[in-house]
ZAMARGU-4260 file (C-alpha; in steps of 0.2 Angstrom, whole numbers, plus 5000, padded with zeros to 4 digits):
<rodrens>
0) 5289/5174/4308 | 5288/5168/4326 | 5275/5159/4333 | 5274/5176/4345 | 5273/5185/4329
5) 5259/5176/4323 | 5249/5175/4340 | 5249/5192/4343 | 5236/5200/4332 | 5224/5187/4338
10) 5226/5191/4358 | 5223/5212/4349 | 5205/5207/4343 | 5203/5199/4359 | 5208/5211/4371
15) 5202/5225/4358 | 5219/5234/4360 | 5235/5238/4354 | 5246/5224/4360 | 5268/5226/4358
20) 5281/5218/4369 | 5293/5228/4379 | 5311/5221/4385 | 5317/5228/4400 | 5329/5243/4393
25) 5322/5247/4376 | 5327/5264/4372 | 5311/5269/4363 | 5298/5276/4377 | 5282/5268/4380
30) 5266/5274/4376 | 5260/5287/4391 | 5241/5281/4392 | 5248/5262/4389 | 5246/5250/4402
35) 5263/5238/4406 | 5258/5221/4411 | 5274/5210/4415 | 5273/5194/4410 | 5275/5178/4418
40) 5287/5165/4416 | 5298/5179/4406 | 5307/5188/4416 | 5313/5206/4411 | 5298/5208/4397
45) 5281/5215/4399 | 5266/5215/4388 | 5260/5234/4384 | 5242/5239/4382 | 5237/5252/4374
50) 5216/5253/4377 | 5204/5260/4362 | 5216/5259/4348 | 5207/5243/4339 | 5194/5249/4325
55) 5186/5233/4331 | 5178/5232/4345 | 5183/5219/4358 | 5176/5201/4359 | 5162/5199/4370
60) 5167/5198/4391 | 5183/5203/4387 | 5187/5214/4402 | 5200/5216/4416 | 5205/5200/4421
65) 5209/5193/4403 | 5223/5205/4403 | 5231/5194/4416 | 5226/5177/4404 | 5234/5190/4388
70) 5251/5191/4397 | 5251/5172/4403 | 5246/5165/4386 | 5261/5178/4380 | 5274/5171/4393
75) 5272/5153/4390 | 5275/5155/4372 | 5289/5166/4375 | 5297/5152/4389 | 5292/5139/4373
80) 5303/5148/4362 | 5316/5151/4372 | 5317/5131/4378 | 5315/5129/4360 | 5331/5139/4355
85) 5341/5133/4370 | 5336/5114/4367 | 5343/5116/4348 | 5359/5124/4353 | 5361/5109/4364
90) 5357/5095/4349 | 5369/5105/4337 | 5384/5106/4348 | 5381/5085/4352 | 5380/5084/4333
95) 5397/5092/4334 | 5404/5082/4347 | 5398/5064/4337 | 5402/5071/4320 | 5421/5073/4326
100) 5423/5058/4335 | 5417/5048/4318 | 5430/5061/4307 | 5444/5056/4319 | 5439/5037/4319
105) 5438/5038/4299 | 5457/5048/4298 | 5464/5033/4312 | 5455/5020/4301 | 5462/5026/4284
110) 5480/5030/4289 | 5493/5020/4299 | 5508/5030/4302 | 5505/5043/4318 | 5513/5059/4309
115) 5500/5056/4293 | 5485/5058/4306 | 5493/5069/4318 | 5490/5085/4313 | 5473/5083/4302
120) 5467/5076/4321 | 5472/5091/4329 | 5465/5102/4317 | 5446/5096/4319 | 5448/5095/4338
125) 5453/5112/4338 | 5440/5118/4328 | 5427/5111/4339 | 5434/5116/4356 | 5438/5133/4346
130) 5457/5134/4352 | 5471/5142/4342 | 5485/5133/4344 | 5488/5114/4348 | 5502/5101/4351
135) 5503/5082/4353 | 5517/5075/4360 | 5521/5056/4362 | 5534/5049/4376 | 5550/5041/4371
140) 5552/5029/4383 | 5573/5029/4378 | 5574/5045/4383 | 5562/5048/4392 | 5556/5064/4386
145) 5538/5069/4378 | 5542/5073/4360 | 5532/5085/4350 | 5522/5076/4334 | 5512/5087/4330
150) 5507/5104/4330 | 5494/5118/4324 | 5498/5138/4328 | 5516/5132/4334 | 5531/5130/4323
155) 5537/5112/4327 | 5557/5119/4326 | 5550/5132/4340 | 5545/5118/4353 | 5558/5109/4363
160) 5554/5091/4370 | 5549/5089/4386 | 5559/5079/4401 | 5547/5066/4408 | 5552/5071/4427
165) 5552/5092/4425 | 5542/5100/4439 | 5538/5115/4430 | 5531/5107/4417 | 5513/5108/4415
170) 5515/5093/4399 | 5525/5082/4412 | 5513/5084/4426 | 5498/5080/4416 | 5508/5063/4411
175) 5514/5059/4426 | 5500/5061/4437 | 5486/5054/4421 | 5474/5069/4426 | 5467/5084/4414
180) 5474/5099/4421 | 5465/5115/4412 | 5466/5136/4418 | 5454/5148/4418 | 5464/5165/4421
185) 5445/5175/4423 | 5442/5165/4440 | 5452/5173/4450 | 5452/5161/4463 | 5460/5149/4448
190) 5480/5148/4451 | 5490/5145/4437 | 5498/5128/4437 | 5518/5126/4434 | 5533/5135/4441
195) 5530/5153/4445 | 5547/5158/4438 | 5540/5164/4419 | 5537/5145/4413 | 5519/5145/4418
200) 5502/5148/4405 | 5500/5166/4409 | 5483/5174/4402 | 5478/5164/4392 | 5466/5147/4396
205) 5471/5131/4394 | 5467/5111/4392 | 5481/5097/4394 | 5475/5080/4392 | 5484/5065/4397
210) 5482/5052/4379 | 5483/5034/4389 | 5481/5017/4382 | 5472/5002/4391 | 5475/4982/4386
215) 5458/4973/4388 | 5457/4972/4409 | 5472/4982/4413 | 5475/4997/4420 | 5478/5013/4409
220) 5495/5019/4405 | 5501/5037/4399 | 5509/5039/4381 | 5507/5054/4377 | 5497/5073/4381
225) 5488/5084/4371 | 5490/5103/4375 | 5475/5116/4369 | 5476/5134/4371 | 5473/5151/4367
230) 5456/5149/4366 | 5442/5156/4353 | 5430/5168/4360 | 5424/5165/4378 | 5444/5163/4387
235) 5440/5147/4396 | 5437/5129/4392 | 5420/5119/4396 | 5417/5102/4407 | 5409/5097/4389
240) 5426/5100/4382 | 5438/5090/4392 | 5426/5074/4394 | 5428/5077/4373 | 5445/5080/4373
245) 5448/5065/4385 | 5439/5053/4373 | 5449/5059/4359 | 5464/5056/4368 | 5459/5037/4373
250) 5457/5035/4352 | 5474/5042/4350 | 5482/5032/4363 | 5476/5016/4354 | 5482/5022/4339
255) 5497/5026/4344 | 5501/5010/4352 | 5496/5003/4334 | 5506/5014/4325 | 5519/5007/4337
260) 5517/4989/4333 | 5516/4994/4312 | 5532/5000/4314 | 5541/4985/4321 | 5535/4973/4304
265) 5535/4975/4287 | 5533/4964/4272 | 5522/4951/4269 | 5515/4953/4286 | 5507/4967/4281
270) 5489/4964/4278 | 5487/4952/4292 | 5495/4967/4305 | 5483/4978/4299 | 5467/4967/4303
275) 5477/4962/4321 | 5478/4983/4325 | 5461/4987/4319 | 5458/4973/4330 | 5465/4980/4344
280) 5459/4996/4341 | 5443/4991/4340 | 5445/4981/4357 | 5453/4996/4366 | 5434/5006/4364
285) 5427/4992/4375 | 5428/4998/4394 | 5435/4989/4408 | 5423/4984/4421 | 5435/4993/4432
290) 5424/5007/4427 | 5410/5004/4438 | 5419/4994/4449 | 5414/5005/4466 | 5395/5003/4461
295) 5393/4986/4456 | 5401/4969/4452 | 5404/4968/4435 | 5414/4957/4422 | 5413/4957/4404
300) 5423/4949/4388 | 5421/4951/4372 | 5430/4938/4360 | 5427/4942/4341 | 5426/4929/4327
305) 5436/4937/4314 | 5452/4953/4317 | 5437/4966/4319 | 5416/4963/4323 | 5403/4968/4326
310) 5400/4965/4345 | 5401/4976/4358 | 5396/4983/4375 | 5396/4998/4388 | 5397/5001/4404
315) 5395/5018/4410 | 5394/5030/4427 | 5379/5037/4427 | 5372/5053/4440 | 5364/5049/4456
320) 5376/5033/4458 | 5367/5022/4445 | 5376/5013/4432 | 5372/5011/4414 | 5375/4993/4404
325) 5375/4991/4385 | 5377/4977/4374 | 5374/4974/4357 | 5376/4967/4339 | 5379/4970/4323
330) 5375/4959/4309 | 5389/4954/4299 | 5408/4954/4303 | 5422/4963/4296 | 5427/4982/4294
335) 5408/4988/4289 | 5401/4980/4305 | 5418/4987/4315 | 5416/5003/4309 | 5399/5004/4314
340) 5403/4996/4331 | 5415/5012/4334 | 5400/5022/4331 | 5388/5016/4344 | 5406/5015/4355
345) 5408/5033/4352 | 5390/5039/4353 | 5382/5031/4366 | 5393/5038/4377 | 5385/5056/4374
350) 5370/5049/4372 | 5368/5040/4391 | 5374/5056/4399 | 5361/5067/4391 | 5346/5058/4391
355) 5340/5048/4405 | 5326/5036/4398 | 5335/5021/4389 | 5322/5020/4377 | 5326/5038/4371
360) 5346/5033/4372 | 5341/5021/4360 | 5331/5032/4348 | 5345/5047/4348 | 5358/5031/4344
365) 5348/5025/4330 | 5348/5043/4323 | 5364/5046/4322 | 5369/5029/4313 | 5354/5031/4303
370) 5364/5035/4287 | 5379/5021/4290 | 5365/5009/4293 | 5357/5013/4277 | 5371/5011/4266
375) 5378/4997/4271 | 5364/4989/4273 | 5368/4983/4292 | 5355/4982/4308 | 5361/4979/4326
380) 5351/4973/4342 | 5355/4982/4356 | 5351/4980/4374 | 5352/4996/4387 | 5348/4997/4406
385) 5349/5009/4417 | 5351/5001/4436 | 5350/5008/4451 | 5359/4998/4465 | 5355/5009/4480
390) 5336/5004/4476 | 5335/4988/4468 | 5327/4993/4451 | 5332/4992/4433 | 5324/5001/4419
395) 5330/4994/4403 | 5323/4996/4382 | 5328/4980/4371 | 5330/4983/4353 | 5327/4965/4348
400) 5344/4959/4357 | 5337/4940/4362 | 5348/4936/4376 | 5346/4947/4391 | 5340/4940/4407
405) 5338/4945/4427 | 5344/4929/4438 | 5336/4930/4458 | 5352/4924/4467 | 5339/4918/4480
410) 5330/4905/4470 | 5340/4904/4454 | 5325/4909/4442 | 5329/4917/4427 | 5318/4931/4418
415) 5319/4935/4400 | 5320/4955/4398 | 5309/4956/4382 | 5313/4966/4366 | 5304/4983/4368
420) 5306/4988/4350 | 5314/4981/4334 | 5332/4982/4330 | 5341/5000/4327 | 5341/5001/4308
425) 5327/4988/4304 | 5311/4998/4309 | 5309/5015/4316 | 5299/5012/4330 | 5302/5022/4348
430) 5295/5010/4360 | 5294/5012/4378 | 5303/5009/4394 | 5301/4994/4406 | 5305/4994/4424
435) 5310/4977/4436 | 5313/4981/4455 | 5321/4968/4466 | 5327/4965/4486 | 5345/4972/4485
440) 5360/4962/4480 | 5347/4949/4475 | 5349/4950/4456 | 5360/4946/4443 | 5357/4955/4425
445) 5364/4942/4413 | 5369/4948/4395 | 5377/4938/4382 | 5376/4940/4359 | 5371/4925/4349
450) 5391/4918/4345 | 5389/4912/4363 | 5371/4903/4361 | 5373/4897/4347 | 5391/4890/4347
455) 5393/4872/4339 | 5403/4860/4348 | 5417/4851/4343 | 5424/4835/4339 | 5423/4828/4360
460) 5418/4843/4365 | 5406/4842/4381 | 5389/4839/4377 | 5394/4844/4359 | 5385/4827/4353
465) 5401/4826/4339 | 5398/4845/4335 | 5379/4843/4330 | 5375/4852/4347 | 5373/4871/4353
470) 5378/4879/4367 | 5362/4884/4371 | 5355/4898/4384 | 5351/4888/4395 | 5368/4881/4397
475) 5374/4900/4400 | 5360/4901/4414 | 5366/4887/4422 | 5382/4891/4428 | 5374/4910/4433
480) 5362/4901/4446 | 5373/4888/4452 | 5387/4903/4454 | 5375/4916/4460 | 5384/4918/4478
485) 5401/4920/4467 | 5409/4933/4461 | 5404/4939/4445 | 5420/4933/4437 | 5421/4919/4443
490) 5405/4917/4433 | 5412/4922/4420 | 5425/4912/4420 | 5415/4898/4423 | 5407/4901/4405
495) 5422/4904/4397 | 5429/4889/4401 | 5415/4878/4397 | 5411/4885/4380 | 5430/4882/4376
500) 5428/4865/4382 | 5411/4865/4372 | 5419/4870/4357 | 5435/4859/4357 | 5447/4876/4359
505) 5440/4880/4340 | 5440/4898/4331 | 5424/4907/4335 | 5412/4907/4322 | 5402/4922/4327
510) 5410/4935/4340 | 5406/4931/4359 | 5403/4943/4372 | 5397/4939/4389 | 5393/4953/4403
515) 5389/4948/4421 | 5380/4960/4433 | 5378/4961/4450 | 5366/4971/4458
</rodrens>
């Protein structure tokens, strides 16, 4: 039963009369001598009144005007319901979204030829996105076609491969030009792309999706496409499913690129090739500051102690030109801390774009990793701001992550941006934003894990003290204020440079990352 439902029988004994809701076009004819009230807030319902039916009679002052409060009360619980209803859709289709993006890291992390992966991945994306047939193809750089993998509604026999360079094909030009190109034949502004001599999509929707690969700092390069049609349902494909689709496709093109590199060694290599492609893998979910570039000077590394860890960070475009910066870390190294950086990688993506309060980022992040967490047992610190350039103000939550800092690039002075709640997985505790304003292009957010603070230094290493020393924060702060009119870069580069010479060029103990904001 409704809360409507239940409410109803009250508001009768107050208004001492029959009470019923109408929708606009319901067949069954009102009462004559009932009175239709619409209701506010609802539009195309109306509250019917039906006076002297009640054996009971009406409250006391119950007269004219409470009809008026009857139908408010009964339109803001309608308006609940319905915000109610649409807000759970909402959740379940993001749970959706995560759930697959997990299912598709789990089948790239448990099978290393493409072919073996291939198909179960184009399955569960096409479930989601609710299309009937699929194809992945891969280029062959040789000879320079796009080559069919995979494929689900299609016989693979049926499909021929595509030549890089065709004009009329929609495959080629969604490789060539590294752009999603989708159709929706019920807009009928919408012109279907391709050749018009019987080679384009004709009636039926489409999504093609350019698969790309990116080493660390370097600019994206196609490998491949994924093609999605005939379409479940409603004939057209959402924004919400090409921003999926897309992020699918980045995963794929890092596997790829490591099913690649398996190929070219067997043997006793084995085992150490597998940790160094996890480790790519892993580095490939990182984004390039090139992301935000046009916003905001930014540089970032990440430098991980062991094949795959537990560091990470984000950097992300958000609405109203404002940018989004993420770092965190996850205790322990290895595979169980990897697997649940993919995780946050892959979540807090959807997360930022649909909630705009960091602290509530934050909470939605830890409930989705709230059963990984659990059984293995890990935690993570994570810092996440929300900055806004254009204005000079930051709005941040700190999830016990201790090295996070705004640097004035007039004086130098560094301020600690203090834990707002504990770290995800170690207590459940909401917590609540905090907000720092600033002159513009006066601040410098400076964001760093602990493998960087607390490296030991080496054998001569500069003020190592014989390797009894740590790096310290302060040593990190340092080069950000005698740096602050530079590049951010260059301050990052200045970091580097010292903790290699700090460490004597020795393997990390702990992962490093180090993000430089300007703002």
């Amino acid at each position: 039963m409704t809360r409507i439902e239940r409410l109803l029988p009250l508001l009768e004994r107050l208004a001492g009369a029959r009470l019923r809701l109408r929708e606009a076009g319901a067949t069954d004819a009102p009462d004559p001598a009932a009175r239709l009230v619409p209701i506010p807030e609802v539009d195309g319902w109306s509250l019917e009144i039906a006076n002297g039916t009640i054996s009971r009679p009406p409250t006391p002052g119950a007269g004219p005007g409470v009809v008026q409060e009857l139908a408010q009360i009964v339109g803001s619980v309608l308006s609940a319901e319905r915000d109610a209803a649409q807000v759970a859709a909402e959740l379940s289709e993001r749970y959706e979204e995560i759930d697959l993006i997990y299912t598709i890291s789990e089948i790239l992390g448990h099978t290393i030829r493409l072919d073996e992966a291939a198909g179960r991945i184009l399955r569960e994306v096409s479930t989601v996105v609710g299309a009937r047939r699929a194809t992945l193809l891969v280029h062959d750089a040789e000879h320079r076609i796009l080559r069919i993998v995979a494929a689900l509604g299609v016989d693979l026999q049926d499909v021929e491969p595509v030549e890089v360079d065709d004009p009329c094909s929609v495959a080629a030009r969604v490789f060539r030009e590294m752009r999603i190109i989708s159709y929706d034949p019920t807009d009928s502004q919408a012109a279907s792309p391709g050749c018009s001599e019987g080679r384009n999509y004709r009636g039926q929707a489409f999504l093609s999706v350019p698969v790309l690969y990116a080493a660390p700092g370097a600019r994206g390069k196609p490998i491949g496409v994924i093609n999605l049609t005939d379409r479940l349902g409603q004939d057209a494909f959402t924004a919400g499913d090409r921003k999926l689709v897309a992020a699918i496709a980045n995963q794929i093109g890092a596997a790829i690129e490591n099913a690649r590199l398996v190929a070219r060694d067997l043997g006793q290599q084995r085992v150490l090739r597998e940790l160094e492609l996890a480790r790519d893998l892993q580095l490939k979910l990182l984004p390039s500051p090139l992301v935000v570039a046009a916003r905001v000077d930014v540089a970032a590394r990440c430098r991980q102690a062991e094949s795959v860890g537990g560091d990470f960070y984000n950097l992300l475009n958000l609405s109203a030109d404002r940018v989004g910066v993420m770092i965190g870390d996850v205790t322990s190294h290895g595979f169980g801390a990897a697997l649940i950086m993919a995780l946050v990688m892959a979540a807090s993506g959807i997360h930022a774009e649909s909630a705009d309060a960091p602290t509530e980022v934050l909470r939605r992040l830890e409930e989705s990793l709230a059963d990984e967490l659990a059984s293995t047992e890990m935690f993570l610190t994570v810092f996440y701001a929300v900055v806004d350039p254009k204005v000079g103000r930051i709005v941040f939550a700190n999830a016990g992550h201790p090295h996070a800092f705004l640097v004035s690039t007039r004086t130098g002075r560094a301020v600690r941006l203090e834990a707002t709640r504990p770290p995800l997985g170690l207590a459940t505790a909401p917590g609540q934003d905090a907000v720092l304003t600033w002159a513009q292009r006066e601040a410098i957010i400076c964001l760093f894990t602990d493998g960087v603070a607390e490296a030991l230094g080496g054998a001569g290493g500069g003020g190592g003290g014989g390797g009894g020393g740590r790096f310290g924060e302060e040593r990190v702060l340092g080069h950000v204020a005698r740096l602050k009119d530079r590049p951010a870069r260059e301050i990052l580069e200045s970091v580097h440079a010292d903790l290699a010479g700090f460490t004597g060029g020795a393997p990390p103990a702990d992962d490093r990352t180090v993000v430089i904001l300007k703002v």
